[in-house]
C-alpha positions as a Python dict, from the first residue, in 0.01 Angstrom:
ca = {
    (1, 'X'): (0, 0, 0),
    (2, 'X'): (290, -125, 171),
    (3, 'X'): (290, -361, 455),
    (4, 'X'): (391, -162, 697),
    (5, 'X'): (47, 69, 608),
    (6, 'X'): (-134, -271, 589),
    (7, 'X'): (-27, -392, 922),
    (8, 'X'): (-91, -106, 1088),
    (9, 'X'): (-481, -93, 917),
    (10, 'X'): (-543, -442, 1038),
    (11, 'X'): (-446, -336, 1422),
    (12, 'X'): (-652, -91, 1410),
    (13, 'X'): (-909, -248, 1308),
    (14, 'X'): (-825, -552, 1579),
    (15, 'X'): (-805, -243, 1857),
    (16, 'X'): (-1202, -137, 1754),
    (17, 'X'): (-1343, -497, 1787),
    (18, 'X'): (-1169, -575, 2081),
    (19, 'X'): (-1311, -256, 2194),
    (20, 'X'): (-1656, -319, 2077),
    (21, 'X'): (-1653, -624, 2195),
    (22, 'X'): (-1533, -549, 2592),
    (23, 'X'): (-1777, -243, 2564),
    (24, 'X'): (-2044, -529, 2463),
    (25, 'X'): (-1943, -750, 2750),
    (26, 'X'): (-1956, -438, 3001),
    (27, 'X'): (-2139, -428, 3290),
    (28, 'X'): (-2171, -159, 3570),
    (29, 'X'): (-2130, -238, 3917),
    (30, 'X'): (-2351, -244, 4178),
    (31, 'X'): (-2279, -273, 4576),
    (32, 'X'): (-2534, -557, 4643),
    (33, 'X'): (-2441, -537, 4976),
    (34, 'X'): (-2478, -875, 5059),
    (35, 'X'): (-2174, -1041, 5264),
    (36, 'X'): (-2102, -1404, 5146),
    (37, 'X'): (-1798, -1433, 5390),
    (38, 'X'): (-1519, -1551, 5200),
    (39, 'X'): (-1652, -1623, 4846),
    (40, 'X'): (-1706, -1358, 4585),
    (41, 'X'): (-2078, -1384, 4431),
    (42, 'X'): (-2142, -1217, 4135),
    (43, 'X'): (-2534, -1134, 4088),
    (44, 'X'): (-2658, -1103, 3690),
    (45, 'X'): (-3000, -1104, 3562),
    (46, 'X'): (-3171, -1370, 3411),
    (47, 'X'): (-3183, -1204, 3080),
    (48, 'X'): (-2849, -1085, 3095),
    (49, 'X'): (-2691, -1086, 2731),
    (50, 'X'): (-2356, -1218, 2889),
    (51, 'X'): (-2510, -1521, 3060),
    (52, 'X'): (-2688, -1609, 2733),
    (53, 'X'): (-2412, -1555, 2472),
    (54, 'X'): (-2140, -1743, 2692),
    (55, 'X'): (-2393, -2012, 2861),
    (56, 'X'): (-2353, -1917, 3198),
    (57, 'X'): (-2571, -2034, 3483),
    (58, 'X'): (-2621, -2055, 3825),
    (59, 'X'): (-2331, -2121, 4022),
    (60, 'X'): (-2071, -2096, 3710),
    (61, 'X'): (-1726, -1974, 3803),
    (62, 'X'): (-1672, -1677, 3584),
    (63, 'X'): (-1363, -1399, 3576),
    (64, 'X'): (-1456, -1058, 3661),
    (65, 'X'): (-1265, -844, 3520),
    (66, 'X'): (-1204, -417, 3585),
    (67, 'X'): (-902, -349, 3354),
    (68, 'X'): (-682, -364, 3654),
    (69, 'X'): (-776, -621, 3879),
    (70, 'X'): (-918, -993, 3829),
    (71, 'X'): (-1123, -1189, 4038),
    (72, 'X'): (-1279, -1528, 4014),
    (73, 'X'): (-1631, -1553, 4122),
    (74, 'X'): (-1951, -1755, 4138),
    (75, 'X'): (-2299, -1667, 3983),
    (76, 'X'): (-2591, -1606, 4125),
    (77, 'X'): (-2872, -1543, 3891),
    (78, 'X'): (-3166, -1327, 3981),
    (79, 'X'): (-3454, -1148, 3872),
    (80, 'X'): (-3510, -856, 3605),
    (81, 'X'): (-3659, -621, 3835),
    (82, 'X'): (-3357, -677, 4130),
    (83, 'X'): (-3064, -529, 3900),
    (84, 'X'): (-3135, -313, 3618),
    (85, 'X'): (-3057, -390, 3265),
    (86, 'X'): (-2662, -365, 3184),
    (87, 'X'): (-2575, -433, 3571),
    (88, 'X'): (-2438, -666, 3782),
    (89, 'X'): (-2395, -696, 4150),
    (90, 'X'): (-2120, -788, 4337),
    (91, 'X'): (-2099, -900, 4697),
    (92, 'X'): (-1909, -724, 4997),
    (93, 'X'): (-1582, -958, 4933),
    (94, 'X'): (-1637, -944, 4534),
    (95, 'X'): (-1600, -617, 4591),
    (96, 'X'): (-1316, -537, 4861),
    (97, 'X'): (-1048, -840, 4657),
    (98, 'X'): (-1157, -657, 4322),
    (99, 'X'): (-1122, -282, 4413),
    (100, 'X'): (-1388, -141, 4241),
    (101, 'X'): (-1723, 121, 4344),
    (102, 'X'): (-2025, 93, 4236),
    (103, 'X'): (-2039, 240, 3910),
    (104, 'X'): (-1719, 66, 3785),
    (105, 'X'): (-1775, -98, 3494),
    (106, 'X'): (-1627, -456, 3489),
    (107, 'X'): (-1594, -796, 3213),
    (108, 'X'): (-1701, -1128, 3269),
    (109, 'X'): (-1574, -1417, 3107),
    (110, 'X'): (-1540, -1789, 3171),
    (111, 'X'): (-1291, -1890, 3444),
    (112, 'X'): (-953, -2036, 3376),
    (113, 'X'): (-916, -2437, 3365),
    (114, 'X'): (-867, -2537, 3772),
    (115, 'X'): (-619, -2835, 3675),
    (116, 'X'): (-541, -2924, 4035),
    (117, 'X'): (-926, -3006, 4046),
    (118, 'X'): (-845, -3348, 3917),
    (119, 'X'): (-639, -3398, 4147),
    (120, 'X'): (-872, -3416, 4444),
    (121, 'X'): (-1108, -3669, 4240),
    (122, 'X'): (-791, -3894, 4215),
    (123, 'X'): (-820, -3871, 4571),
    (124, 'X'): (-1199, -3913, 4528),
    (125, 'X'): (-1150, -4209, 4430),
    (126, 'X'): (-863, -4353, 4701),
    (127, 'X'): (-512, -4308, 4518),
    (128, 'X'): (-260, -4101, 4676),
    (129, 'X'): (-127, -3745, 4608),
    (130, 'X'): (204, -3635, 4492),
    (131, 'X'): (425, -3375, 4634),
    (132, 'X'): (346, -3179, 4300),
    (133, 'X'): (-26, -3239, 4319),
    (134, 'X'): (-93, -3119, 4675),
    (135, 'X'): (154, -2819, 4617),
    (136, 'X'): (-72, -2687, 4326),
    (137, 'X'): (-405, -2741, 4525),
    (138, 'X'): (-298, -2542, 4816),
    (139, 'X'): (-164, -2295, 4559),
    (140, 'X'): (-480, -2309, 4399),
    (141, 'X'): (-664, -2266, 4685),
    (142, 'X'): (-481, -1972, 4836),
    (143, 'X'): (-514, -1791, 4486),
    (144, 'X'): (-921, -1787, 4584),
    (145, 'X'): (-925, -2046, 4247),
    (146, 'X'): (-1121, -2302, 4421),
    (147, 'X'): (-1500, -2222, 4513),
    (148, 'X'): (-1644, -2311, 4857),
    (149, 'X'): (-1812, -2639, 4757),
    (150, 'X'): (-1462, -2744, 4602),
    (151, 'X'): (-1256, -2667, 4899),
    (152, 'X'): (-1525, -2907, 5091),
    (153, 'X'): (-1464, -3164, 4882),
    (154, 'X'): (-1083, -3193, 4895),
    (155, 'X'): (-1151, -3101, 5364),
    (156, 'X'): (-1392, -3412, 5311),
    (157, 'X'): (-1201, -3667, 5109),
    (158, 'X'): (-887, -3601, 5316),
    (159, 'X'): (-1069, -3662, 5654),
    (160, 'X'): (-1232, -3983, 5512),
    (161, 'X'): (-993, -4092, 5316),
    (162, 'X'): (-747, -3977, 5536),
    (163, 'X'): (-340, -3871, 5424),
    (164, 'X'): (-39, -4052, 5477),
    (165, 'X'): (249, -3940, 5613),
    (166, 'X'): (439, -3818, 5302),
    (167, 'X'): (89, -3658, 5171),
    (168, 'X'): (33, -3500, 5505),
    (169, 'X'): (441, -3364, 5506),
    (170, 'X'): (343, -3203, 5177),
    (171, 'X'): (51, -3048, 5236),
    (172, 'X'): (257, -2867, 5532),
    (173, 'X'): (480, -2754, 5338),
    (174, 'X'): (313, -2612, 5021),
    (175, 'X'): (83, -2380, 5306),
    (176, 'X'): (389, -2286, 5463),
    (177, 'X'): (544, -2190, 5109),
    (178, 'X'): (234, -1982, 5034),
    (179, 'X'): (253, -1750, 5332),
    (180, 'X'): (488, -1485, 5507),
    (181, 'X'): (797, -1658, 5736),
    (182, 'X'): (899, -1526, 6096),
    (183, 'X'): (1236, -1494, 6193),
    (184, 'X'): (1476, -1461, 6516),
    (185, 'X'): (1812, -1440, 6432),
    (186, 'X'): (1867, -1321, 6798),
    (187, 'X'): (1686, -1670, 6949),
    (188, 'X'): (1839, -1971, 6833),
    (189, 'X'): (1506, -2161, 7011),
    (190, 'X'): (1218, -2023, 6918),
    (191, 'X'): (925, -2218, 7142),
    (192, 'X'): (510, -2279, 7070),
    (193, 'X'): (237, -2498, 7215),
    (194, 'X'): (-75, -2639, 7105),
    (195, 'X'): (-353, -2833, 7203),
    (196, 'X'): (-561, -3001, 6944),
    (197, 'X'): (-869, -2928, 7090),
    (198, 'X'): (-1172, -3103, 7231),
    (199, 'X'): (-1169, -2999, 7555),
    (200, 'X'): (-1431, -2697, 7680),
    (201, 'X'): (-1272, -2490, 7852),
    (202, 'X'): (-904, -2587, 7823),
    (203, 'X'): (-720, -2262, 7777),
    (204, 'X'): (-383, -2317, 7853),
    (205, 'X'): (-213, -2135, 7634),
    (206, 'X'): (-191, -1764, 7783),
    (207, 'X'): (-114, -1911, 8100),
    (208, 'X'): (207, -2128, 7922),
    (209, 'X'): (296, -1795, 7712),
    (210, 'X'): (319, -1598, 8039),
    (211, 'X'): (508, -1834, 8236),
    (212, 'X'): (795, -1923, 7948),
    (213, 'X'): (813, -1544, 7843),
    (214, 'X'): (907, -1466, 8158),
    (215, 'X'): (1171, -1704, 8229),
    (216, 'X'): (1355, -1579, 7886),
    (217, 'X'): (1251, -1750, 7653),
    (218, 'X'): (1113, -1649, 7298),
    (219, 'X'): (747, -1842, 7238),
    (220, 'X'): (599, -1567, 6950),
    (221, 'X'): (213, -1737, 6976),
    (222, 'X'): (-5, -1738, 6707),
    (223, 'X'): (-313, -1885, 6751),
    (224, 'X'): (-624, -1963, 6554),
    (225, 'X'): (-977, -1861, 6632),
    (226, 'X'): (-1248, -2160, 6697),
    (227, 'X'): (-1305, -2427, 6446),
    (228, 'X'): (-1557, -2665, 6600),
    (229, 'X'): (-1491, -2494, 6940),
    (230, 'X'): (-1680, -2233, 7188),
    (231, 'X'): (-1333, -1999, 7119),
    (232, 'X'): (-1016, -2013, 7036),
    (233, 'X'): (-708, -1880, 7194),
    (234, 'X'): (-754, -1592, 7013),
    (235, 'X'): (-1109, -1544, 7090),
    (236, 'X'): (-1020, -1517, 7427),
    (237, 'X'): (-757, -1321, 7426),
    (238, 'X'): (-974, -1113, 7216),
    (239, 'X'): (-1184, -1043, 7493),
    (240, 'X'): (-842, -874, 7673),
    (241, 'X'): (-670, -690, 7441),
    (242, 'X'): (-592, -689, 7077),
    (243, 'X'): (-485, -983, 6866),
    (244, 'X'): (-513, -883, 6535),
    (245, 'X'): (-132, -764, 6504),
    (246, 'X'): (57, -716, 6175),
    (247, 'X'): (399, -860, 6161),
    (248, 'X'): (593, -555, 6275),
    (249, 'X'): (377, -563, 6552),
    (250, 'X'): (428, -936, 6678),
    (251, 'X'): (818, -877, 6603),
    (252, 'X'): (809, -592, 6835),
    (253, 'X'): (623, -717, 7130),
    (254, 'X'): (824, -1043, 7095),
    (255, 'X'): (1159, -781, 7096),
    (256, 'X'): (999, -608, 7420),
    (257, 'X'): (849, -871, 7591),
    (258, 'X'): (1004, -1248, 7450),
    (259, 'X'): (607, -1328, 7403),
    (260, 'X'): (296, -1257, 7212),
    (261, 'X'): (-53, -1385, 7177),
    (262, 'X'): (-239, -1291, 6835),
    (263, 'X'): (-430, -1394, 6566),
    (264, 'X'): (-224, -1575, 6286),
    (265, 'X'): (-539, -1517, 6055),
    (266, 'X'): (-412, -1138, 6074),
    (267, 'X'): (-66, -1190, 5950),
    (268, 'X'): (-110, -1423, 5620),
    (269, 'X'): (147, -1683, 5776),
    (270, 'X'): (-41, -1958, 5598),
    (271, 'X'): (-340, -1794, 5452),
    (272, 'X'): (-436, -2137, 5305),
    (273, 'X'): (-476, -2282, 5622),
    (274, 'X'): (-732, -1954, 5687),
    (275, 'X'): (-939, -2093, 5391),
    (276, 'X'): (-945, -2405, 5500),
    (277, 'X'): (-1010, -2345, 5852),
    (278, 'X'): (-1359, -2139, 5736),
    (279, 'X'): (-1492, -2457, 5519),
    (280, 'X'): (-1380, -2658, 5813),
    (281, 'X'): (-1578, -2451, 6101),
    (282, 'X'): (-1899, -2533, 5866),
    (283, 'X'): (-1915, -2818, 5800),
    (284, 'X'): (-1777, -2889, 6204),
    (285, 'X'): (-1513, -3114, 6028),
    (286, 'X'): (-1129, -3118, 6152),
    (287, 'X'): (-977, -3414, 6001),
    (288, 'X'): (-608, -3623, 6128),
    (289, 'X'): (-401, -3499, 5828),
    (290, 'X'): (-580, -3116, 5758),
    (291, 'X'): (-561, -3110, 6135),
    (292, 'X'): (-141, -3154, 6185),
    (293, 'X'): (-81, -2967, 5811),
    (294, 'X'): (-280, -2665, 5991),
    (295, 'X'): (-89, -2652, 6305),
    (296, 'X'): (252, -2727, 6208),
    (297, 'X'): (222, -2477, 5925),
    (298, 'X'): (141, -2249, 6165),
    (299, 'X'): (423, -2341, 6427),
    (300, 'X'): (711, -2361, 6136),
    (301, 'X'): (547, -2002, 5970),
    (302, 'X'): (615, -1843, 6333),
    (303, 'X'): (953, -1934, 6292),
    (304, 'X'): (921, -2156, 6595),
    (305, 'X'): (1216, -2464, 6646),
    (306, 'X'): (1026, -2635, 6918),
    (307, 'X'): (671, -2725, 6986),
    (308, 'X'): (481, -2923, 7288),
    (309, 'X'): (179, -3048, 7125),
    (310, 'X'): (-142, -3158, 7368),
    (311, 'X'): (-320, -3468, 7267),
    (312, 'X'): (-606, -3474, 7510),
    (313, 'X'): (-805, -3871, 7504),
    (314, 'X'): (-1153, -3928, 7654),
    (315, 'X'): (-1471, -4069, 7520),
    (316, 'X'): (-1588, -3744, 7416),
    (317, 'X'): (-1283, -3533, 7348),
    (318, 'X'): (-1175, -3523, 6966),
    (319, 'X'): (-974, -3831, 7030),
    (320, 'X'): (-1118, -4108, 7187),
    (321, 'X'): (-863, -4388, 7233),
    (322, 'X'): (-540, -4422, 7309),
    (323, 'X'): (-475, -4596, 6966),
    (324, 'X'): (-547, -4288, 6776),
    (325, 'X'): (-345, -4094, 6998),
    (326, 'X'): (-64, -4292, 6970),
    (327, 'X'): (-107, -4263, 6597),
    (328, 'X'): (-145, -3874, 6599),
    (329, 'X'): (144, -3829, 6808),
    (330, 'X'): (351, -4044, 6586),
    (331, 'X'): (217, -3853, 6321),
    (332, 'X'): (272, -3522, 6446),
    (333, 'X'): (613, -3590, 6525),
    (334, 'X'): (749, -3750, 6194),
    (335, 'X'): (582, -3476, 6029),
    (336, 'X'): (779, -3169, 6238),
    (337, 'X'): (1099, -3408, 6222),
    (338, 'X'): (1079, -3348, 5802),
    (339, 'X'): (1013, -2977, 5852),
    (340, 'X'): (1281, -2913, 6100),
    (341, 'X'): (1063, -2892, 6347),
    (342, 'X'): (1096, -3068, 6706),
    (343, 'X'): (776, -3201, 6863),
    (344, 'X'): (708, -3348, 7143),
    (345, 'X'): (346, -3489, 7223),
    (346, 'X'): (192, -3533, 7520),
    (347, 'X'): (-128, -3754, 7574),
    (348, 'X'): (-327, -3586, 7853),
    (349, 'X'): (-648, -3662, 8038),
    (350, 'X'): (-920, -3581, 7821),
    (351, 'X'): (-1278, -3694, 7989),
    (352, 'X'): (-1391, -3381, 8127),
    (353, 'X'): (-1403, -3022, 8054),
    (354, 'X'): (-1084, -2772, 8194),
    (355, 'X'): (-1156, -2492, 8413),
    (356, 'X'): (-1520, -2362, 8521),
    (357, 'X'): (-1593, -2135, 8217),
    (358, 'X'): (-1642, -2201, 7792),
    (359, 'X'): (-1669, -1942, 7588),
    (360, 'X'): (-1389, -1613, 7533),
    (361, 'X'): (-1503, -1413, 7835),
    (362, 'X'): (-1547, -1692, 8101),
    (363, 'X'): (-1242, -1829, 7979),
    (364, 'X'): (-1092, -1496, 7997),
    (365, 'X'): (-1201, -1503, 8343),
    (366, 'X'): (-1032, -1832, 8449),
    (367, 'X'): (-659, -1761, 8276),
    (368, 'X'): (-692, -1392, 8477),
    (369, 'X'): (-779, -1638, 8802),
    (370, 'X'): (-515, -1864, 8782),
    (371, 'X'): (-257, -1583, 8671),
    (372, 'X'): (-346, -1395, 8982),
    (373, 'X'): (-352, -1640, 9242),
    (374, 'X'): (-681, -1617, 9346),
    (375, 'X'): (-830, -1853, 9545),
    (376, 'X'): (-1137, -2000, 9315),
    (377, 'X'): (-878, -1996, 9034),
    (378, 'X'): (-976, -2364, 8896),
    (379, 'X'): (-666, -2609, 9003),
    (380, 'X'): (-722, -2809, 8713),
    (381, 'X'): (-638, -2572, 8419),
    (382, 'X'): (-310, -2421, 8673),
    (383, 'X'): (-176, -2761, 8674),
    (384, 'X'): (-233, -2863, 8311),
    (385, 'X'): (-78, -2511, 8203),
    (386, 'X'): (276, -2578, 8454),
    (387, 'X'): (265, -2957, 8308),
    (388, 'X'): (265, -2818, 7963),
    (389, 'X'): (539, -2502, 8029),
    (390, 'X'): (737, -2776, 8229),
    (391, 'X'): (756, -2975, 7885),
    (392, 'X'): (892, -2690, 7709),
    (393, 'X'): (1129, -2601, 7940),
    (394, 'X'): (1270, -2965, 7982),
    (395, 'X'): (1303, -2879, 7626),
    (396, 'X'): (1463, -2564, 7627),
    (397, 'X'): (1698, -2620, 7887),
    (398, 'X'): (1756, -3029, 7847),
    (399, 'X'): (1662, -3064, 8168),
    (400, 'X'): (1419, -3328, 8388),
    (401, 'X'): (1028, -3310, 8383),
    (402, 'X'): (1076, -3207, 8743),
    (403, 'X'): (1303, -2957, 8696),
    (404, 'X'): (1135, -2792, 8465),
    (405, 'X'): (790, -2826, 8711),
    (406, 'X'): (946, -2674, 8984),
    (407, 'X'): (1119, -2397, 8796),
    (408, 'X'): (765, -2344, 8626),
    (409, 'X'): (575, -2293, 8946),
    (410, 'X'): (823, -2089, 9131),
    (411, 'X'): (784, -1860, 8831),
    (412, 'X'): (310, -1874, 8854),
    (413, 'X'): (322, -1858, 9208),
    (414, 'X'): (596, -1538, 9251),
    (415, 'X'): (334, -1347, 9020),
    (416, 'X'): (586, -1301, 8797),
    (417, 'X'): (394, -1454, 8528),
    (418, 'X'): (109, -1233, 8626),
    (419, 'X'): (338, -942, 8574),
    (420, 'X'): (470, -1089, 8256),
    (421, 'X'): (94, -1118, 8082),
    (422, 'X'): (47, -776, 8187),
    (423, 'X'): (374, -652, 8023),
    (424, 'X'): (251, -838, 7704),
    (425, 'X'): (-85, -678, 7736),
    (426, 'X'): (54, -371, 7763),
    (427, 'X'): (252, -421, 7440),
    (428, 'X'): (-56, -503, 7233),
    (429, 'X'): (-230, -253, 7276),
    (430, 'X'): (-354, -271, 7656),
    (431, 'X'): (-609, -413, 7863),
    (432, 'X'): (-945, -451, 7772),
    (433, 'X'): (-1295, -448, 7998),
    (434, 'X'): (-1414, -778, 7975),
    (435, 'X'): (-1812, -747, 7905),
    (436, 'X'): (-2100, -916, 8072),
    (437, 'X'): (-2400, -1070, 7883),
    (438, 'X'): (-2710, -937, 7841),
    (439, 'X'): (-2949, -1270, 7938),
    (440, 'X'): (-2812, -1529, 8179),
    (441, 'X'): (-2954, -1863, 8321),
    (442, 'X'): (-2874, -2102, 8612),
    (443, 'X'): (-2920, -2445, 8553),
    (444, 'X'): (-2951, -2685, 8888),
    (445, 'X'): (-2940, -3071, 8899),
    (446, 'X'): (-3247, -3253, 8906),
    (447, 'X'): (-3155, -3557, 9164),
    (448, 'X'): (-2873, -3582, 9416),
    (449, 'X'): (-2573, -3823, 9349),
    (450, 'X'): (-2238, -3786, 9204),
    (451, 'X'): (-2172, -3619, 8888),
    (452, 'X'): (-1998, -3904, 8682),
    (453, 'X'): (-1956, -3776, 8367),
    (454, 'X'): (-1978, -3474, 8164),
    (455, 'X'): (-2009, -3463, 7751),
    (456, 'X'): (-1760, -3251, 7611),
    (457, 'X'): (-1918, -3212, 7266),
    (458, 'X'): (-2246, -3197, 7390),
    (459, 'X'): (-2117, -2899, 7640),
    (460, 'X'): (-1944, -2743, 7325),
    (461, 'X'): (-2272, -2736, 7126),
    (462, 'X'): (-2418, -2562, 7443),
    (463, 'X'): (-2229, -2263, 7450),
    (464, 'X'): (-2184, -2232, 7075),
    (465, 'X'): (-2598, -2268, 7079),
    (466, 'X'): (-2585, -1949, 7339),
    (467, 'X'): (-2377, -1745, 7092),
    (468, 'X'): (-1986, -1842, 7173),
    (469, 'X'): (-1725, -1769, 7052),
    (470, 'X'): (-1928, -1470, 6773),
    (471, 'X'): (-2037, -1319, 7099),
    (472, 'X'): (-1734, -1305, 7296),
    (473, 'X'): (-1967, -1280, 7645),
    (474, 'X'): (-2173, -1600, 7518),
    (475, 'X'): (-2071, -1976, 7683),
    (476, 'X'): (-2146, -2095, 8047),
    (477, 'X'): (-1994, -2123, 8374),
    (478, 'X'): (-1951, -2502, 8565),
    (479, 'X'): (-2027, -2501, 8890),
    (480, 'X'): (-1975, -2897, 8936),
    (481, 'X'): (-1702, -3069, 8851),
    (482, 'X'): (-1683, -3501, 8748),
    (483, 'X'): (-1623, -3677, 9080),
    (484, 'X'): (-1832, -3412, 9284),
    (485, 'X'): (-2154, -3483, 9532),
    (486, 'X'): (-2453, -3300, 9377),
    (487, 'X'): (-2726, -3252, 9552),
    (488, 'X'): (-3108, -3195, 9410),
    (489, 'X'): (-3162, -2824, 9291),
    (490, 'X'): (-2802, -2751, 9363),
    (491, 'X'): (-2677, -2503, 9097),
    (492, 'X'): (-2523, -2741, 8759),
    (493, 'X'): (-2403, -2448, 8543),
    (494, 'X'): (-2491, -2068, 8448),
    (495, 'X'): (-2561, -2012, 8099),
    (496, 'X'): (-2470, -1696, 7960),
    (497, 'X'): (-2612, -1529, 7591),
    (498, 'X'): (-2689, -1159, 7455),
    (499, 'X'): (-3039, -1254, 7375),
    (500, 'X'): (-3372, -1401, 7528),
    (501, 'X'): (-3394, -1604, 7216),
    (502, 'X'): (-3103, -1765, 7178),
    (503, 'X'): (-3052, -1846, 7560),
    (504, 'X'): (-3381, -1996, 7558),
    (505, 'X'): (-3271, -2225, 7206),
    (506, 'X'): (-2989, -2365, 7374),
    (507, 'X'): (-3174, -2444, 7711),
    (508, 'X'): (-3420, -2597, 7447),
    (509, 'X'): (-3088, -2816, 7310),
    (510, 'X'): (-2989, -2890, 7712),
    (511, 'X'): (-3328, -3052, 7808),
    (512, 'X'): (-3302, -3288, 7509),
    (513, 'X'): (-2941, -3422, 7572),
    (514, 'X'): (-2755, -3608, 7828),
    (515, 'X'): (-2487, -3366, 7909),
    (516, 'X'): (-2448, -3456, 8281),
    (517, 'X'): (-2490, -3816, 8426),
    (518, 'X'): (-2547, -3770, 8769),
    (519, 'X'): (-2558, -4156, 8994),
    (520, 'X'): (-2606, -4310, 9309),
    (521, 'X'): (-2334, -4165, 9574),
    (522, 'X'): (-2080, -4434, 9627),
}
């Protein structure tokens, strides 16, 4: 026989076990129809011949395989009588990243080697990260390689441990490198804003969008949906029109309007960050370094060249001294300095809540109040929004603080911001009905006095507890503010939820905390 013959008999016969052995290791799919958010779950029995040949277990990370499309997921094992013999189920994600029916047969083998893994537990154990190292965990991370409980340890171990400068510049980077860029050749300044959060209520941004579009200026905003918050800028402006634009989109209603306002979830400009930010919202955790890699990715992704970043202090905002403000502001700027971005921080008043409503429709209802002129439009969050546009366009037009204030206001009180937001509106897709809850509650205050403080994260936990931001009519309305004369069964706050139950669980949380220290009237 010649060798030719031979070689050909012998890849044959490697084509029929390879063969045999994927039709051993087949399994048909089965919708499950179970949603595990993020993570893809693969479900196998007990006594599946898979499991017992290759020693998988409970929560091992396997490859899931069609023939076209890989996955990696985690186990869950169940019982004989849930999936039939020669099945496995696959959860609603499992399912949508794979691209299979039910019916589909699939593989499953044992997941690649995660190398980057030993990375984090060299940071486990408190030495620092290389430029390398973080760049192939984010990578990692971002290719769905890293399982939920993984991603929580690296979120945990950076917030204790906490990054330096160079690790935190890195980590920027590598989610900026994993996502789609923005561009504007046409606008050689590209502005954003942010506010790190911590304040109820404190919704700023719309109004600053508004105001700077209309002067001119470019400020493309993408925002994020709540982390440890009652909603996000996008959550609110959820509640008006639509946010989840595609890239075109955001490029035209920039083109038409110099402003937008969506969700940068929808547009993969650091889909990283995304990952992180879902680990992050449960386990309530936003930590110094995570916290400026997630919002400067986001700022330099945009395509923005300038940024006015709000660092609000106060014993119960998310930073409570000045020290660590000076230190994140430091931070934030040396940070956007390496990435070519300018930032420039400002340390605001942080000890009580902004506006009269938390939660995406009350907020909602505050921006529209302010934006129209109306007069119970809350005063505080007008002049924190002109302070913060007044920043950007000191920076824009290298002018004077009060410059840009009075330049600011002429444009908020003219209603030509108001006709601005309305012209971005428009562009997204138009204005929506802003909905009222089902079951609604009004607090009043127990003695008279002076309301001396209010707890931010204690308010926070209140509305969340209600249902904000997943029900965008969920939160509660102040009707005191710190400094104010209260006087015995004089209304404190409404509380607003879509069910009995859940109103009645977070009036259950109220009466057991200290949310509002009412004293003697000096």
């Amino acid at each position: 026989m010649e060798l030719s013959q031979v070689t050909a008999t012998q890849q044959a016969k490697i084509a029929m076990t390879v063969k045999t052995m994927e039709s051993a290791n087949a399994l048909k799919v089965i919708d499950i129809g179970i949603d595990t958010h993020q993570e893809p779950v693969l479900y196998m029995r007990s006594d599946c011949h898979i499991c017992r040949s290759e020693g998988f277990t409970a929560n091992s990370r396997v490859s899931v395989d069609d023939g076209q499309n890989k996955i990696i997921a985690t186990i869950n094992v169940v019982d004989e009588k849930v999936i039939e013999s020669g099945s496995a189920g696959l959860s609603k994600i499992a399912i949508e990243r794979l691209g299979v029916t039910a019916g589909a047969l699939i593989s499953v083998s044992h997941a690649p080697v995660v190398t980057s893994l030993a990375a984090v537990r060299k940071k486990i154990f408190g030495h620092k990260l290389s430029d390398e190292e973080v760049t192939e965990i984010v990578q990692d991370i971002s290719d769905h390689r890293y399982s939920d409980i993984e991603i929580a340890s690296f979120l945990s171990v950076c917030a204790g441990s906490r990054l330096d400068v160079d690790e935190i510049i890195a980590l920027t980077q590598a989610m900026v490198a994993c996502g789609k860029r923005l561009s504007w050749p046409d606008s050689p300044m590209v502005l954003d804003k942010h506010c790190i959060g911590g304040l109820p209520g404190n919704r700023t941004t719309p109004l600053v969008v508004a105001i700077v579009s209309a002067a001119g200026l470019t400020i493309p905003k993408t925002s994020s949906r709540a982390i440890t918050s009652p909603a996000g800028t996008a959550d609110t402006m959820e509640a008006l029109t639509t946010v989840n634009l595609s890239l075109a989109d955001i490029q035209r209603v920039v083109a038409e309007t110099h402003g937008c306002l969506a969700w940068g979830g929808a547009v993969n400009l650091s889909p990283a960050d995304d990952l992180l930010i879902r680990i992050e919202r449960a386990l309530d955790l936003d930590g110094e370094g995570q916290l400026i890699a997630s919002v400067l990715s986001k700022k330099i992704a945009a395509g923005s060249t300038h940024a006015v970043i709000d660092i609000p202090v106060g014993p119960t905002a998310k930073v409570r001294s000045q020290k660590d403000a000076d230190r994140l502001a430091s931070l934030f700027t040396q940070v956007g300095a390496a990435c070519g971005l300018q930032v420039r921080c400002l340390i605001t008043d942080g000890s009580q809540p902004v506006g009269r409503g938390v939660g995406p429709v009350e907020e909602a209802r505050d921006v529209m109040a302010v934006l129209q002129r109306s007069s119970d439009a809350p005063e505080d969050l007008r002049e924190r929004a002109l302070f913060l546009a007044a920043h950007l366009f000191s920076l824009a037009y290298q002018q004077t603080y009060e410059q840009g204030l009075q330049r600011t206001t002429e444009i908020l009180d003219s209603g030509a911001a108001w006709e601005q937001f309305q012209r971005i509106i428009a562009a997204q897709g138009g204005m929506k009905s802003l909905p009222s809850a089902d079951f609604q509650h009004t607090e009043t205050a127990a003695s008279t006095g002076t309301l001396q403080t209010i707890d931010n994260r204690q308010l926070a936990r209140l509305a969340k507890l209600a249902g904000a931001p997943n029900v965008s009519a969920a939160g509660l309305r102040l009707h005191k503010r710190v400094g104010e004369t209260v006087e015995r069964g004089e209304p404190l706050f409404t509380l607003f939820s879509d069910t009995e139950g859940e109103l009645q669980y977070a009036l259950a949380y109220y009466r057991q905390s200290n949310i509002f220290t009412i004293g003697a009237i000096s």
